[in-house]
N, C-alpha and C positions, 0 to 999 in steps of 0.2 A: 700312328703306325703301330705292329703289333709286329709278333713273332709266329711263324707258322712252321709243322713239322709234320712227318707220314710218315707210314709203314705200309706198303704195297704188297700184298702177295699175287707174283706174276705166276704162278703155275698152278693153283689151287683157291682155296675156302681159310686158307687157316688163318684165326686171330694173330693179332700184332703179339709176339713174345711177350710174358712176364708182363713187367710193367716199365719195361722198353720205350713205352711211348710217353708215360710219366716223368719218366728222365729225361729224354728227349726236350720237351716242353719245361724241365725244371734248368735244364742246360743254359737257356735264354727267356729267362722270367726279367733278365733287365729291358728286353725287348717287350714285355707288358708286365709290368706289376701290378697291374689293377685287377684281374682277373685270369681263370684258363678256363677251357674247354676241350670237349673230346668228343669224338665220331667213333666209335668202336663197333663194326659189322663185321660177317665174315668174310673176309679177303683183304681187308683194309682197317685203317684207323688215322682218324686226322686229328693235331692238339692245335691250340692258337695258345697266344698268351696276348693278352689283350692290354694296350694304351689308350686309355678310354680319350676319344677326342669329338667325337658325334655319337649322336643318339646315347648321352651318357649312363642312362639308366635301363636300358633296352636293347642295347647292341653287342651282347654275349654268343658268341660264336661255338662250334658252327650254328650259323641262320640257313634254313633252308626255305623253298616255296613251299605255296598254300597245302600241297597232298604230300609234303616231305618227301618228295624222288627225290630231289636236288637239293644238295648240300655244298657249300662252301666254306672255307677259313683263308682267310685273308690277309693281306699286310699291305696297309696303303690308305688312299684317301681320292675318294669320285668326286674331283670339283665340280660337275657337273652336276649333283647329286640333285639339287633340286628339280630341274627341268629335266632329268630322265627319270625321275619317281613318277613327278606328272602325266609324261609320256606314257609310259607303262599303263599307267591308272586307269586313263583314256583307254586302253586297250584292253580293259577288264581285271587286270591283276591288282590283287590284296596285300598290302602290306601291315606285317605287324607292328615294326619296331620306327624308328627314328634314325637309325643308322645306312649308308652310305653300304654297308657290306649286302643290305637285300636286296639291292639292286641288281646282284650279281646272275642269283638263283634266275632271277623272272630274264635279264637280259639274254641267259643261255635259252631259257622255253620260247623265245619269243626267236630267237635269230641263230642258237649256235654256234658254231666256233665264228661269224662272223660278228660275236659278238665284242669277238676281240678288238678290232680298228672301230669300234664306238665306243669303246673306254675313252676317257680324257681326266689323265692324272699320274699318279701313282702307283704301283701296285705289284704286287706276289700273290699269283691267287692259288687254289687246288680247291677243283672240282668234281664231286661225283654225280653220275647220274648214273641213280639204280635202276630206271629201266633200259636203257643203254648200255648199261654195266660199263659206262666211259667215266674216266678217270682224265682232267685237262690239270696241267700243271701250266701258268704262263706268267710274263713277265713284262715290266712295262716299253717303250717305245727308247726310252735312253737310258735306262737299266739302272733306275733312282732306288728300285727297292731289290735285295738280293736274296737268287735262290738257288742252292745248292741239289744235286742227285747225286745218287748211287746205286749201280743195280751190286748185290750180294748174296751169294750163293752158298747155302748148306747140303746136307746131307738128303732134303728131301724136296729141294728146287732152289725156286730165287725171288728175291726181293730186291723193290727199289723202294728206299727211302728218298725221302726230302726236308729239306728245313731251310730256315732264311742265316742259318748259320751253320759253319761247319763243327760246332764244338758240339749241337744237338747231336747230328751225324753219332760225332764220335761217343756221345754219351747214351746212345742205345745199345752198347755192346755188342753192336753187329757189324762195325768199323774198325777196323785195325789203323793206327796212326801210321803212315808210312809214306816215305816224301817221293814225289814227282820231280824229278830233273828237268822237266818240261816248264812245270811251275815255278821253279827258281829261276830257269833261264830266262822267262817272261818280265824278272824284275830286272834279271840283269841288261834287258834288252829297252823295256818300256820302262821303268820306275815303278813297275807295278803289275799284277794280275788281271787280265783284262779274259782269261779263259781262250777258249771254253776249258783246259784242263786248269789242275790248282796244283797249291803245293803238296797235296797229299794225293797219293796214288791212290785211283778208280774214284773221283769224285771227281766232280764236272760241275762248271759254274752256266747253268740256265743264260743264255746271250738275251742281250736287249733285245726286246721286239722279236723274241721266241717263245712257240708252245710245243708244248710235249702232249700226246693225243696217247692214251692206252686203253686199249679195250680187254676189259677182264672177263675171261672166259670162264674161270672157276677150273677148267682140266685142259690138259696138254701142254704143250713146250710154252714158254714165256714167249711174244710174240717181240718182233724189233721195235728197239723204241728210239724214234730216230727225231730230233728237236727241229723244228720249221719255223722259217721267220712269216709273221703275219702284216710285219711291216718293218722297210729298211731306210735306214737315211740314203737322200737323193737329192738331186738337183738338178736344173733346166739342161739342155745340149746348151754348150758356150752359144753365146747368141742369142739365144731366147730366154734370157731372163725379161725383166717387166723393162722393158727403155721407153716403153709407154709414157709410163705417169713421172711430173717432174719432180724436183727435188723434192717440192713442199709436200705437194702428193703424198711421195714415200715418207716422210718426217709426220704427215699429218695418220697414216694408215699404222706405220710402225708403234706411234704413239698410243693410239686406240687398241691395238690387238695386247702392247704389255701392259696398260689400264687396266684390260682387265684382264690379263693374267695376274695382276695382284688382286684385281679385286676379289678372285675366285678364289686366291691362294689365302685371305683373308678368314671365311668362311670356315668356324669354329665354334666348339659349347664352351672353350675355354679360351683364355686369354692368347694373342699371336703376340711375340717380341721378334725383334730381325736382328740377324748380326748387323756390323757397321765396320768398314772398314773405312780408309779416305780416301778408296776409289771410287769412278761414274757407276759401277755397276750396285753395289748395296747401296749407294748413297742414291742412287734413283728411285731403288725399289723403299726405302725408309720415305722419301718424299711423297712418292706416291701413294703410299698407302697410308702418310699421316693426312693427303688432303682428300682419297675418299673417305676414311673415320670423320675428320674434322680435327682431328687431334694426335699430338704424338704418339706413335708407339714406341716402347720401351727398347731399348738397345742397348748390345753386348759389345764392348771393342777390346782386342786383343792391342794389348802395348808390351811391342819387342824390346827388351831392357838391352838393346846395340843400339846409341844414335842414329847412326844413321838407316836404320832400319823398322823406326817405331813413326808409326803415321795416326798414333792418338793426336796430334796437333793438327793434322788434315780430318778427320773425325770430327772433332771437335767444331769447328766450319759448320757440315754440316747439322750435326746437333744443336748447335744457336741455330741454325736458319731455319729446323722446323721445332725448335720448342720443347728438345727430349734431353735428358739428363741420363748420358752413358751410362752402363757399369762398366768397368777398366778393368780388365785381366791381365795382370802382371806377368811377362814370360821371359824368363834368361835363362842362363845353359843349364843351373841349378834345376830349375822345372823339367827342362829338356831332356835334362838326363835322369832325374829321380822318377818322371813318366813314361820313360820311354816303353820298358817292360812291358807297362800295362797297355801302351800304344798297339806292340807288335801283338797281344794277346785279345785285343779287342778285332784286330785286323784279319789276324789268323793269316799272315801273310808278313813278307820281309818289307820292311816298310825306309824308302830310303831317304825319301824326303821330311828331314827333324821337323818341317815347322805344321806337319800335324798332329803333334804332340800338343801345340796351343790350341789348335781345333777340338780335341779333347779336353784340356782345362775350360775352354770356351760353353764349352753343352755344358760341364759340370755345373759352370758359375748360372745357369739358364735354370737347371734342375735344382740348383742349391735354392734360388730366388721366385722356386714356387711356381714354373712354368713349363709347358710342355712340349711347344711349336715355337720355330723360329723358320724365320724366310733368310734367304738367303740368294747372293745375288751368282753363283756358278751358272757357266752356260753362253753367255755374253761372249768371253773370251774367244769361244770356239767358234761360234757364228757371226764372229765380227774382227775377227783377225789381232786379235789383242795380243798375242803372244809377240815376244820380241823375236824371236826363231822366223816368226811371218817376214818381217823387214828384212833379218839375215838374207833369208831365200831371194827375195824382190833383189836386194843390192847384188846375189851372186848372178839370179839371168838376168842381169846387166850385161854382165860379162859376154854372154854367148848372143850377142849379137850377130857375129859374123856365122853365119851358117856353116854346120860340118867343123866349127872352131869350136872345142868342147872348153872354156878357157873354166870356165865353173869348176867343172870336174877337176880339172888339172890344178886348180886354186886350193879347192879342199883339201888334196893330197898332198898339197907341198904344205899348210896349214898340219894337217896330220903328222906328215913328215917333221915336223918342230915340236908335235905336241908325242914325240915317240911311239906315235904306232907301228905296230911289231907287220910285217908284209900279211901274217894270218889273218888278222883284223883287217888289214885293208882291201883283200880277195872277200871276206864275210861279206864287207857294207855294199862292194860291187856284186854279189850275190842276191844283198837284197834289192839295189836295183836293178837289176836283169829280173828277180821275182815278181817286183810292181809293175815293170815296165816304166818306171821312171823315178824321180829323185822328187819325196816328198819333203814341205818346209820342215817338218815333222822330224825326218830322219838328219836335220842338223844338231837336235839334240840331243836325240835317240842315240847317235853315236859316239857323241863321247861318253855315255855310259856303254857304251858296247865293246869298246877299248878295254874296258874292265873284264869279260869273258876272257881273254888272250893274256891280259896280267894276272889274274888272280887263280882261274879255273885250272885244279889238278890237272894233268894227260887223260884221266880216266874219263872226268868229266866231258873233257872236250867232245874225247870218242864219241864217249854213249850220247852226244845231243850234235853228232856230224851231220845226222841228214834231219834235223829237227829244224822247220823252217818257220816260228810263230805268228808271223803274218798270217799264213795261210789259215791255221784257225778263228782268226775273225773274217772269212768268210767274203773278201774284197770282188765285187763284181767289177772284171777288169776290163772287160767290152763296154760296159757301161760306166764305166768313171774316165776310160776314154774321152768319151765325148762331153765330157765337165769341163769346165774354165780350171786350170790350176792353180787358182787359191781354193774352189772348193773342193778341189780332189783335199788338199791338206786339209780343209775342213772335217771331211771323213774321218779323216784318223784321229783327227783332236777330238771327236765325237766319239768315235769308236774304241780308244784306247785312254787317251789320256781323260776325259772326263769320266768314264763311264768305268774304266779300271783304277783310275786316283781317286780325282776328288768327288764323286760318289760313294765312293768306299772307305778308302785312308783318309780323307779328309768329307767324306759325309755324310752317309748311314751310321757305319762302322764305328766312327768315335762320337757320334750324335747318340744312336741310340744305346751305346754301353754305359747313357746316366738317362735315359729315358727322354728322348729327345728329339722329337721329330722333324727333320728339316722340309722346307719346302722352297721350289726352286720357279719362280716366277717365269726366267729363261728359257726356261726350258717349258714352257708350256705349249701344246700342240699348235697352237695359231701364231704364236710367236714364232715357232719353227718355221711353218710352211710360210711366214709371212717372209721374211727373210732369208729364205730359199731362194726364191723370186727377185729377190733385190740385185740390181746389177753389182761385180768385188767390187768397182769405183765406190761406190758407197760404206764400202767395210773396209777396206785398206786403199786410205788416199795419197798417192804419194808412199810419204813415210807416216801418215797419222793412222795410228788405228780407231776403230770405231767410230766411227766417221758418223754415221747416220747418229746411233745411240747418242753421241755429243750434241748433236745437233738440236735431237728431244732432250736433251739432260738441263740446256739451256733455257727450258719453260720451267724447269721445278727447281733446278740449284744455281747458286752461285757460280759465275762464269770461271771461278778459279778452280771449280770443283769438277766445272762439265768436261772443262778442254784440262784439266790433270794428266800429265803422262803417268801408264799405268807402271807402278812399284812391283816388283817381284815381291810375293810374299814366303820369305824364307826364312829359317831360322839357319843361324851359322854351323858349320857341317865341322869344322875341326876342333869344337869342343869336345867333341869325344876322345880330343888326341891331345891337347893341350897337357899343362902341366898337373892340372886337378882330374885326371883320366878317372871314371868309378873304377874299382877292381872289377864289375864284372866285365867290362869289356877286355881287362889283360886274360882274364879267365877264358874268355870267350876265345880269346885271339891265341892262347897257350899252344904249344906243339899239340900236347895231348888232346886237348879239346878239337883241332882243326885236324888232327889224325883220325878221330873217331867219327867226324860225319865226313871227311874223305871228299867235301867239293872241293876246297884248295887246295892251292899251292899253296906247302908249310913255308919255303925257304921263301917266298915273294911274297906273300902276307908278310911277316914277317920281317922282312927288310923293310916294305914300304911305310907299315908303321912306324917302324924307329924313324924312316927319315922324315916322313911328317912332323914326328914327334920335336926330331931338332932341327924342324923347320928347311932341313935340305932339299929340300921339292921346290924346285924352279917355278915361277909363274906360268910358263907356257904348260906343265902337266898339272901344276896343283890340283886342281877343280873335278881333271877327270881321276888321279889321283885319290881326294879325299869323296867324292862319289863312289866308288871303285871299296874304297875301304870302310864304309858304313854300308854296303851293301853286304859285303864281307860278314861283319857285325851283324847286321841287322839276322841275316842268314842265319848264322849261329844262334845267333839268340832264337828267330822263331823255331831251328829244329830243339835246342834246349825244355821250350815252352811246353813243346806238343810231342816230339820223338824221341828226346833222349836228355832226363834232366840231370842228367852231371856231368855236364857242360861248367856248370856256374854255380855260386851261392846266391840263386835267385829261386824265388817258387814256381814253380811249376804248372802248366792248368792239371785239373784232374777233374772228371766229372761227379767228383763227391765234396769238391768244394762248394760251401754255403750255397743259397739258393740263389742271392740275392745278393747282385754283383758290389763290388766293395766300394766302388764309387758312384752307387747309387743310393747306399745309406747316408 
């Protein structure tokens, strides 16, 4: 994978500022230390910063076609790459290089923006065609690789920039750092920024399976530039999924389409290692792809130093069973907390979940040990109902059996009622169902972090985000998810929010490639998708078992104690930040002064709930949402610290004249 960045002039001819685009591109050089490149014409300028992984001696970007109209820069990786070079070739087109990015130039001349639902992979691209004077900015199908816009406007028009990060953005000096209430509210709602706004005002996160089309005229007003999806997650009307084929069938079809999504994911000039945790999910994808090599690949495992939290001894399983010798990454609160800084500043986002802080020591220990690509097993959970929140929902419509008898609802409320939600909270969550037109498995989690909005958020705050409703920006087709089965309506949103705004970001790009590291996701590959669209829920939530089918295949390549494993949350513990070894920056962080000057909280309720965390006075029934609640708090602070305002903390600061060549990639 690589880094990619622009400067667009929407109203005119003019070159990209200064050397705006050199910093830009030196903003995220850990996003390629192997090389950069530049596009500099009039109206435009495109940088890459290149991870050499294909075509390693010949794939220097931008690549354009044979008469150089078309140019691109890229971020990502075409599994397909062999058997659409061929394609192409067939069809008369020349290629120079060995790289997967030339693909790109000939698949626009050959097809055009429909060239986008024949991608299969990864990918952030920006495309010019100078005789179309069209400008394609697009992104992949589950939004594995990230890209940021901004349009920005001076004294003699306006400009959109682009980059696969927001610190580029802000390191062409044509960005002002300045926070979104939209974007904070997103963590405090999801765990995360899933967009399309961000934490920073007038910057907009590119949606999976979206392209941006601009045609540059060189004179007159800048034209609308409005993002369109080229492809959405879907699924059959209830009832028509596959009840066709039988179990073995679907075991025997499921098996084949993620074969070879490893096999494809495999497909490198340099070496591929895979995380390993002692779940079915990595532990399938390590088997499988030690028995198309023929041999083990090298794997990374994270060992949580809480007992009962460290699953190196389930790892280990299957390490003996295919023949690979871990490396063990050490993670306790000491880690958790001496990296957290650099977590939220890799993220560029308030990051509430601690245990991607070991997903960043994880890439490091990858990068330290001389390699570039690791696989990775995300993806699974969400198309196969892995999440424990899935069972919650199943046990609660139990309950409403009796028609017209809402016992569910009235269940949660009296739950909530124990766990002290304040009544404004509880009119919120019934807001958001009245908005979906129903109660996803999803928003049982989603809520007790939303209970934090109503304990923590200032008055002002509240105000200014009263009619902000962040569902609606991703974009929910609500005639059409009607007619889904409801488990994959939750499937949506575990696609749409929690992978695509967590662990693609906070736990996958984001702290992968801040040590040059590029992940890849078996799961997630396009025929494993649409394979398991099609599969009837009985087969992804049986009963109370999740992953029903995956188990079933896990069975032909692991240990039976590995296949049928109930899945472990992987978390690191949340109240070390409040314990008795507290760092000072979090009292800094948490100070009147400090929570006066960025004005989200409440000083008097921050404030108390910390101390009672601290002496352990928080009941079990609110703990949880409680200490969620107050590292989001933190986390907040700390990212406006990072990026808007650094005296907050005795912590550094980003600034876009820090080194070139991020710290934990040397």
């Amino acid at each position: 994978m690589c880094g990619i960045a622009g400067i667009i002039d929407l109203s005119g001819n003019r070159p990209a500022p200064g050397d705006a685009l050199r910093r830009m591109a030196d903003a995220i050089v850990h996003r390629g230390p192997d090389e950069d490149g530049y596009l500099d014409v009039p109206g435009l300028g495109f940088a890459s910063r290149r991870l050499s992984i294909i075509g390693l001696f010949d794939g220097k970007q931008p690549i354009a076609n044979e008469d150089r109209s078309v140019w691109v820069v890229y971020n990502g990786e075409l599994f397909d790459y062999p058997e659409q070079k061929a394609a192409l070739q067939s069809k008369g087109h020349v290629f120079r290089t060995h790289c997967d990015t030339e693909l790109l130039p000939h698949l626009w001349e050959e097809y055009g923006e429909d060239m986008l639902v024949r991608l299969r992979g990864q990918f952030a691209v920006a495309l010019w065609d100078s005789r179309q004077r069209t400008i394609v900015l697009a992104r992949d199908r589950f939004g594995i690789c990230p890209l940021y816009w901004t349009r920005q406007r001076d004294d003699d028009g306006e400009w959109l920039l682009f980059a696969s990060e927001i610190k580029a953005l802000l390191a062409s000096g044509m960005v002002d750092a300045q926070p979104d209430l939209r974007g904070i509210d997103q963590v405090f709602n999801f765990f995360s920024v899933p967009g399309p706004a961000t934490c920073f005002a007038g910057v907009e996160y590119l949606q999976p399976g979206h392209f941006i089309r601009i045609r540059v005229e060189g004179t007159g007003p800048a034209a609308p530039i409005v993002p369109r999806p080229f492809w959405r997650i879907d699924f059959p009307d209830r009832g028509q999924e596959d009840y066709e084929s039988s179990e073995a069938q679907l075991i025997d079809g499921f098996e084949r389409a993620l074969v070879g999504a490893v096999d494809r994911r495999l497909r490198a000039d340099v070496p591929v290692v895979s995380y390993l945790s002692g779940g079915i999910d990595s532990s399938i994808v390590v088997a499988m792809a030690a028995k198309i090599r023929g041999e083990p690949i090298p794997t990374f495992t994270i060992q949580i130093m809480t007992p009962h939290l460290d699953e190196t001894s389930q790892a280990a399983v299957v390490s003996r069973h295919i023949g690979s010798d871990p490396v063990i990454v050490q993670v306790g609160d000491a880690e958790v907390l001496g990296n957290y800084p650099e977590l939220v500043r890799a993220a560029e986002s308030p990051v509430v979940d601690t245990s991607c802080t070991a997903l960043l020591l994880l890439a490091r220990a990858v990068h330290r040990h001389g390699y570039k690509v690791a696989l990775t097993g995300e993806g699974s959970d969400e198309w196969l109902a892995g999440y424990a929140w899935f069972k919650v929902h199943r046990m609660f419509s139990w309950l409403d059996v009796v028609p017209g008898v809402p016992l569910s609802r009235w269940t949660r409320g009296g739950l909530g009622r124990l766990m002290g939600v304040p009544s404004a909270a509880s009119n919120y969550l019934r807001r958001i169902d009245r908005n979906l037109g129903y109660h996803s498995a999803f928003q049982d989690i989603y809520s007790i972090m939303a209970l934090s909005r109503f304990r923590f958020y200032s008055p002002q705050t509240l105000e200014a985000l009263a009619d902000y409703m962040p569902y609606d920006g991703l974009e929910p087709d609500r005639a059409r998810m009607a007619k889904w089965h409801p488990l994959n309506r939750a499937f949506f949103w575990a696609g749409r929010v929690h992978l695509a705004g967590h662990l693609l970001n906070a736990k996958g790009d984001r702290v992968a490639m801040a040590s040059s590291v590029e992940t890849r996701y078996p799961f997630l590959d396009e025929e494993v998708y649409d394979f398991l669209a099609k599969v009837p829920p009985r087969f992804k939530l049986r009963g109370m078992r999740d992953k029903y089918l995956l188990r079933r295949v896990g069975e032909r390549y692991l240990p039976h104690e590995v296949a049928w494993r109930p899945k472990g949350m992987f978390r690191a513990p949340l109240d070390s930040f409040f314990d008795h070894e507290v760092p000072p920056f979090v009292d800094q962080l948490l100070s009147e002064e400090s929570l006066r000057r960025t004005g989200y909280f409440d000083v008097a309720a921050v404030r108390h709930w910390a101390e009672q965390v601290r002496q352990r006075r928080v009941g079990f029934r609110r703990r949880v949402s409680v200490e969620m609640g107050l590292v989001g708090v933190v986390s907040t602070q700390l990212w406006h610290h990072t990026f808007i305002d650094p005296r907050l903390a005795d912590l550094p600061a980003w600034s876009a004249a820090e080194p070139a060549l991020a710290r934990n990639v040397s």
